[in-house]
Structure formats: structure tokens, C-alpha cells
C-alpha positions in Angstrom: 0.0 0.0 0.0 1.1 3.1 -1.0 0.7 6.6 0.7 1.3 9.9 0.4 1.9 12.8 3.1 -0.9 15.6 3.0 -0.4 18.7 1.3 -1.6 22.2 2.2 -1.0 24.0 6.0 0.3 22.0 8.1 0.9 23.9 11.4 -1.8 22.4 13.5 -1.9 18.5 12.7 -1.4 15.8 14.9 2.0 13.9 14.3 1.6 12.1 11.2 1.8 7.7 11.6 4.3 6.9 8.8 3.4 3.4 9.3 0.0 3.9 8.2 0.1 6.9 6.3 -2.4 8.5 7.9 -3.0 10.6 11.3 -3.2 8.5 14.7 -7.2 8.3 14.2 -9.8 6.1 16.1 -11.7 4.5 13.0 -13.2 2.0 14.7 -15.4 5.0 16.5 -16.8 5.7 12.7 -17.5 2.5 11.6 -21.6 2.7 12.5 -21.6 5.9 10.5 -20.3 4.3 7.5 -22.3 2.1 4.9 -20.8 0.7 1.9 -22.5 2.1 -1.2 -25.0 0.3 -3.8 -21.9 0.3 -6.5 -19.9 -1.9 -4.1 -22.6 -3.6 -2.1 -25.5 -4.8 -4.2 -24.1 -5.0 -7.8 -27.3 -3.6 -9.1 -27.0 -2.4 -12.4 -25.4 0.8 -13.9 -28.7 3.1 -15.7 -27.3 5.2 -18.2 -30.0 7.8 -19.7 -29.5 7.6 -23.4 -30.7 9.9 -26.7 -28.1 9.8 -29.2 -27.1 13.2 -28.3 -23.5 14.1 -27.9 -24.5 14.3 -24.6 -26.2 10.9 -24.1 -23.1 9.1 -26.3 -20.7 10.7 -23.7 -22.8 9.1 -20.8 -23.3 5.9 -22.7 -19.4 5.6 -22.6 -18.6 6.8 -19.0 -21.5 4.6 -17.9 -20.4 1.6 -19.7 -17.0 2.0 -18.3 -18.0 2.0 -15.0 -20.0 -0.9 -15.1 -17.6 -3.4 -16.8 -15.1 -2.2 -13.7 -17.6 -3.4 -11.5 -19.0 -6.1 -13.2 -22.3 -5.4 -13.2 -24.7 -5.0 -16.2 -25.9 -2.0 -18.2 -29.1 -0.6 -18.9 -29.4 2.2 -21.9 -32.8 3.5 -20.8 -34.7 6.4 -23.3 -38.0 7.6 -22.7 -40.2 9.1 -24.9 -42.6 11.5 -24.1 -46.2 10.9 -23.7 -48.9 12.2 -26.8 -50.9 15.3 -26.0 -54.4 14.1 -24.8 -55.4 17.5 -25.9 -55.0 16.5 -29.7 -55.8 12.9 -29.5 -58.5 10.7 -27.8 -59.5 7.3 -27.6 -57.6 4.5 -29.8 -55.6 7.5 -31.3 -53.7 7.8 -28.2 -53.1 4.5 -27.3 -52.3 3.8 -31.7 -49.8 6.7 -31.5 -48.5 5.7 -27.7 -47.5 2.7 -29.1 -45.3 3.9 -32.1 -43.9 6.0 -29.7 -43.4 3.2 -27.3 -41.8 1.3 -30.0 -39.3 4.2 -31.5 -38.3 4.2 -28.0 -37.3 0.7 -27.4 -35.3 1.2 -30.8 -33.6 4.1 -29.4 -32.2 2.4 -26.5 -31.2 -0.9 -28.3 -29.2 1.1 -30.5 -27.7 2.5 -27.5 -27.1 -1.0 -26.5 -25.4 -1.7 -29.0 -22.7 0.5 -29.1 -22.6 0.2 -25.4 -21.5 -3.4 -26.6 -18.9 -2.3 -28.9 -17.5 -0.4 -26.4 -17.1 -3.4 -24.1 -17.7 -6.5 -25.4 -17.6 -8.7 -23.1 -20.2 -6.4 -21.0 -23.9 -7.7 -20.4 -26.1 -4.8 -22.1 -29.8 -4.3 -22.2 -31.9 -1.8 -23.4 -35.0 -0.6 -22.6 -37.7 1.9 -23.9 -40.5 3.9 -21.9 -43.3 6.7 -22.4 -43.2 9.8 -20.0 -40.8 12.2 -18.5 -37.1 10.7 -19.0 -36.4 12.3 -15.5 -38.7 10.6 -13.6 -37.9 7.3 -15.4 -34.4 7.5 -14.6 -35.3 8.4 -10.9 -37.9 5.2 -10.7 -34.6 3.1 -12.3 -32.6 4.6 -9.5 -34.4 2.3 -6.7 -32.9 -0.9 -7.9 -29.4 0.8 -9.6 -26.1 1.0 -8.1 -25.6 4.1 -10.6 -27.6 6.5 -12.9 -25.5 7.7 -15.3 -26.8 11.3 -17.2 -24.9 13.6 -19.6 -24.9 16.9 -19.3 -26.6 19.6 -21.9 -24.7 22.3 -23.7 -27.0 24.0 -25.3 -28.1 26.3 -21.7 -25.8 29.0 -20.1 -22.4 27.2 -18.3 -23.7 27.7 -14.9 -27.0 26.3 -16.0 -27.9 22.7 -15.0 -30.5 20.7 -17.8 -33.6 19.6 -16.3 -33.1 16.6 -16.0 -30.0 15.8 -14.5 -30.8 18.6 -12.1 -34.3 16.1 -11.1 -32.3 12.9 -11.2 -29.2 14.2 -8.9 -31.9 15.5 -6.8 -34.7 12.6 -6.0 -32.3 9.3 -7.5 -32.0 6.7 -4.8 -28.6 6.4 -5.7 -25.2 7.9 -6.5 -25.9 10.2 -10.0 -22.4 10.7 -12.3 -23.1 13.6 -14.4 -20.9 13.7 -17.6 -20.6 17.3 -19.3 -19.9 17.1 -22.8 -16.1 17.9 -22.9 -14.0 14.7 -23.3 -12.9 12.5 -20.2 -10.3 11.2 -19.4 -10.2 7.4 -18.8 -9.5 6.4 -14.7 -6.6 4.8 -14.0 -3.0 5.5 -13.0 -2.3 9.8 -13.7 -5.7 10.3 -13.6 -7.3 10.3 -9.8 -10.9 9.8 -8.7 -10.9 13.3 -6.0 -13.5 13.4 -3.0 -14.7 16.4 -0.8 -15.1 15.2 3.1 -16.4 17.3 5.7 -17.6 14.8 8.2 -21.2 14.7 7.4 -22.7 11.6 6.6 -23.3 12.2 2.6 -19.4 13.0 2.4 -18.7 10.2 4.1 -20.8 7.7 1.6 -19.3 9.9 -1.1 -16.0 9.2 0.1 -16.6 4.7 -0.1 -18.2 5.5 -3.1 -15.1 7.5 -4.7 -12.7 4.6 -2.9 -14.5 1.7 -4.1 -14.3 3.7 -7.9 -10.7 4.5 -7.7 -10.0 0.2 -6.6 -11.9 -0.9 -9.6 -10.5 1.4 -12.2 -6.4 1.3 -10.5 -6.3 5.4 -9.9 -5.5 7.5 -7.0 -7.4 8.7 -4.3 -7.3 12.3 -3.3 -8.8 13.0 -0.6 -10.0 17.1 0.0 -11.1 19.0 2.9 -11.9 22.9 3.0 -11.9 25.3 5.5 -12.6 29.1 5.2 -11.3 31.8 7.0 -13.6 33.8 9.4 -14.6 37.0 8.4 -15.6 40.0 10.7 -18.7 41.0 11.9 -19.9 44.1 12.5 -20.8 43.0 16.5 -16.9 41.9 17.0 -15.1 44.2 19.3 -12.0 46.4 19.1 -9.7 45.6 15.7 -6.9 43.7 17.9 -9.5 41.5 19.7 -11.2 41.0 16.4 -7.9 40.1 14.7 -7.3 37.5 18.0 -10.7 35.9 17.6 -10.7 35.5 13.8 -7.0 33.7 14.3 -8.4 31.0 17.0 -11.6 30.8 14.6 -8.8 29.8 11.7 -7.0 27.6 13.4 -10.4 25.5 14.5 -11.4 25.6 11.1 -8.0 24.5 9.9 -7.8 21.7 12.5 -11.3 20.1 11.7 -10.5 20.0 7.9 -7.5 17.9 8.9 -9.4 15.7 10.8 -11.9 15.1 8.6 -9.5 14.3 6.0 -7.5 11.9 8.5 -10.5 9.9 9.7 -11.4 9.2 5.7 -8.3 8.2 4.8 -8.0 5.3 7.7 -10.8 4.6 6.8 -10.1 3.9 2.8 -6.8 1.9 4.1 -9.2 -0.3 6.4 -11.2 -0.8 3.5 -9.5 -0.7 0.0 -6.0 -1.1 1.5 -4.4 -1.3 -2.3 -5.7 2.3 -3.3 -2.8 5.1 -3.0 -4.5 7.8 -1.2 -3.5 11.6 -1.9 -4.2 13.8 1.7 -5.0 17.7 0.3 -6.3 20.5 2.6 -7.3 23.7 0.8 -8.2 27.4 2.0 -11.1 28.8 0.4 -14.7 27.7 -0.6 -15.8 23.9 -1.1 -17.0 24.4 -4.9 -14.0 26.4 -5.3 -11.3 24.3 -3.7 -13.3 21.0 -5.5 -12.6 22.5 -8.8 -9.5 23.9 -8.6 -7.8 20.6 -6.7 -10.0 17.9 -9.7 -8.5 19.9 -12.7 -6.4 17.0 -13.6 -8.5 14.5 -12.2 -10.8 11.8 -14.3 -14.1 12.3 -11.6 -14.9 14.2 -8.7 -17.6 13.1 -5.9 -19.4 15.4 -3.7 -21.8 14.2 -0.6 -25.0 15.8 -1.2 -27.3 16.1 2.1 -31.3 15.2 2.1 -32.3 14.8 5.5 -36.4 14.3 4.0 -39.4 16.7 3.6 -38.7 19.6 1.9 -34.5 19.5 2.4 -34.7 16.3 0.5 -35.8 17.9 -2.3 -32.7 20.1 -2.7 -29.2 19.6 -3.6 -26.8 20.8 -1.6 -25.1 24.1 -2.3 -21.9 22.6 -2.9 -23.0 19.9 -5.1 -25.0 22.2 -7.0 -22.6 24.7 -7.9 -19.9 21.6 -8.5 -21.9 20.5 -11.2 -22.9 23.9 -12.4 -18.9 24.3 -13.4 -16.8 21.4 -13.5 -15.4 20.1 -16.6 -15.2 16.5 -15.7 -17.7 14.0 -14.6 -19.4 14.5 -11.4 -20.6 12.2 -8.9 -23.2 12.8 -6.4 -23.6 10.6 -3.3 -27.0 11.5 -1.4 -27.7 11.2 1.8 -31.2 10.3 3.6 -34.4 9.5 2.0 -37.2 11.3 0.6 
């Protein structure tokens, strides 16, 4: 097993274990908080949403990959949309519902198909629908490991499309959202990159990225931010204010380095072969996420749903991550609906 030392401030950490490579950390005080995710636990199948768009084609290849790593079977799913009952009635809707129905089911064995020529050996089957591809992907989610979505071009950069906005929100399972731009392939020079904070949706992002990174032979990094306080307009005099933002720095400082310690024993506990890379970054989550994946072949963010109405969000940080990055993007969430 191979490790590296962290990178970034370094002032306040704990003395670093060189024979573990990682912080003197209880894990075993983690362990209930941890559950191994569907992609390494279940072996449901990877969902890919497919249109023969650019888009869709980019997803059908990420998607593909991923699911001959794990060796789990594909499904190219493409729905069509449902006739207007306003222009048709009777046995002309159910007539035209199912050519519609059956353009569909073409659509997504074509899709299959080059799935198949992509990886041969990979068990592919595709499978057409009528309604809103969103909420088709999202009911696919329940028994998937992965839904697999490309992102559209054609709106403003730090627009989301529709419909991966819906599935990375509701999907029962971890969402990869490919933009357009090509990938690079995982493996060895090109790193899957996780953001921890210690909440429990970074934490099944993190098994999620470590399970990814085994499969495909690439490097872990491993990223925690912290910001630096700013004033308020209640603090007191500009030295005490100065004093008090410091000790707020250096708590901020010290958590992101524990957070990043306790996930890393924990990827060595379980996926002792993947090389783990330790970084600690001032500055924003989305910000720091970008910046330290710019090389990287896919970045996962926790996303948090704690039901009712906050499970019908994404996160803030997940949401502008897939707003700008330029790679694929996984989102891991947390709680139910």
C-alpha cells in the first residue's frame, strides 16, 4: 500500500503515523456511521439515460465503463414523451403511444449496442418507456447501483439541464453527471478526488469514490476545506477582532485535517491497495473541489437530504460543482425522501 503525506498548512496537525500513512485516528469510533454504497454492495445495475445526443453518447461511454469495472450489467434506458391528450382521444392515443413506445425501445437498443462495442464482453440491455425521461431514470434509481446522465450544452455554463438537475436530486442512488467535454479514462495519472467534511453524505461519497478508484487502478485524493472567518460588524476592538478570527482559523484548519485523517483510515481499512492523496485547501468547497480535480478523471461530492422539503434540494456545494466542472461528477446523497 502506497501513501502519500498531506499537502496544504500543516501547522496544526497531529504527528503524522508513517506506518499507516495517515493521522493517529480512532476509526473503529466511525465505523456505524459508515455504509458501503450500492456500486460496491449490491451489484445492481449501472442506468445510463440515453438519446443519441452528444451528450447521451458521452454518458453511454462513461456509464459503460463503470459498469464493466464493476462487473455489473448496463441498462441504456430512453423515454419518450407521452402524446398530447389535448389532440388525441381514444384508440388514437393508445395507436400513437404505441409507435412512440416502439421508437423508444429502438432508441435504447441502439444505444445498447454501441454500449456493446464499447465493451464487449459487458452484459447490455436496453430498454424503452413513455413519459418524463427524469422521472424514469429516478424510478430506475431504486434498484441501480448508478444513474448515469450527460450533461446539456446548449443552456448557459452555470445552468444545470432539467433533467439531471431532477435525477441528482430525487435518484435513490449515487448520480455521475458527464458534461460534454472529453474525459479522461480512470486509471493510473488520472485520480478519482472526493470532498469530506464529516457529514454523513461526504462520508458515503468518500466509499463511493474509494470503491471507484479500486476498480479502475487510480488514486485517491482526498479534499477538505476550511474558510477563513470574516468579521462581523458585533466583534469588538480591531486587535481582539484580529485575535478571535485567528483561533476561529485555526479550529477551522484543524477540523478540515481531521476530517481528512478519519477518511483516509478509513479507505486503508477498507481498500487497502488504493494510493491515497491527503489535500487541505483554504477557500470555498466548490471552489477548492474545482481547482484541486482539474487533472482528475471524476470528482464526488456528498450531497445532504435529510427528507421533507431538504430532500428535495441539492446541496449548495454539489449544486454549484456540477454547475462548473469540466469532468464527470458524482453525487452521493444522503437520507431519504
Amino acid at each position: 500500500m502506497r501513501t502519500r503525506p498531506p499537502e496544504g498548512p500543516m501547522a496544526l496537525w497531529p504527528a503524522w503515523d508513517h506506518r499507516h500513512g495517515c493521522g493517529m485516528t480512532d476509526v473503529h469510533a466511525m465505523r456505524g456511521t459508515f455504509a458501503e454504497p450500492l456500486s460496491a454492495r449490491d451489484g445492481g445495475a449501472v442506468v445510463v439515460g440515453y438519446d443519441e445526443s452528444c451528450e447521451g453518447t458521452n454518458a453511454l461511454g462513461w456509464a459503460a465503463s463503470h459498469a464493466e469495472a464493476f462487473g455489473v450489467p448496463l441498462k441504456v434506458v430512453y423515454a419518450a414523451r407521452a402524446p398530447e391528450l389535448a389532440t388525441s382521444r381514444g384508440d388514437a392515443v393508445r395507436v400513437e403511444s404505441a409507435e412512440r413506445l416502439s421508437r423508444a425501445a429502438l432508441v435504447a437498443r441502439r444505444g445498447a449496442d454501441r454500449a456493446r462495442k464499447l465493451q464487449p464482453d459487458l452484459k447490455v440491455h436496453g430498454q424503452g418507456a413513455i413519459g418524463n425521461p427524469a422521472a424514469e431514470l429516478i424510478m430506475q434509481s431504486a434498484s441501480a447501483s448508478v444513474v448515469v446522465v450527460g450533461r446539456r450544452t446548449t443552456r448557459p455554463t452555470n445552468s444545470l439541464g432539467s433533467i439531471s438537475f431532477a435525477v441528482g436530486t430525487h435518484a435513490r442512488c449515487p448520480v455521475v453527471v458527464v458534461p460534454l467535454q472529453t474525459h479522461r479514462q480512470l486509471g493510473p495519472g488520472c485520480p478519482v478526488v472526493v470532498g469530506v467534511d464529516g457529514s454523513a453524505s461526504s462520508q458515503e461519497a468518500l466509499l463511493f469514490a474509494a470503491a471507484t478508484a479500486d476498480r479502475a487502478g487510480a488514486d485517491l485524493v482526498v479534499l477538505s476545506a476550511w474558510v477563513r472567518p470574516r468579521p462581523e460588524p458585533w466583534m469588538p476592538e480591531p486587535t481582539e477582532v484580529d485575535e478571535h478570527l485567528d483561533v476561529a482559523a485555526a479550529g477551522e484548519l484543524e477540523a478540515a485535517g481531521r476530517h481528512v485523517r478519519a477518511a483516509v483510515a478509513l479507505v486503508h481499512e477498507r481498500h487497502p491497495d488504493v494510493t491515497t492523496i491527503h489535500r487541505v485547501h483554504q477557500g470555498r468547497a466548490p471552489d477548492a473541489l474545482i481547482e484541486g480535480s482539474a487533472r482528475s478523471g471524476l470528482l464526488v461530492v456528498g450531497s445532504r437530504g435529510r427528507g421533507g422539503f431538504a430532500g428535495l434540494m441539492l446541496g449548495s456545494v454539489s449544486r454549484a460543482v456540477l454547475r462548473r466542472a469540466e469532468i464527470p461528477v458524482a453525487v452521493v446523497r444522503n437520507g431519504g425522501l
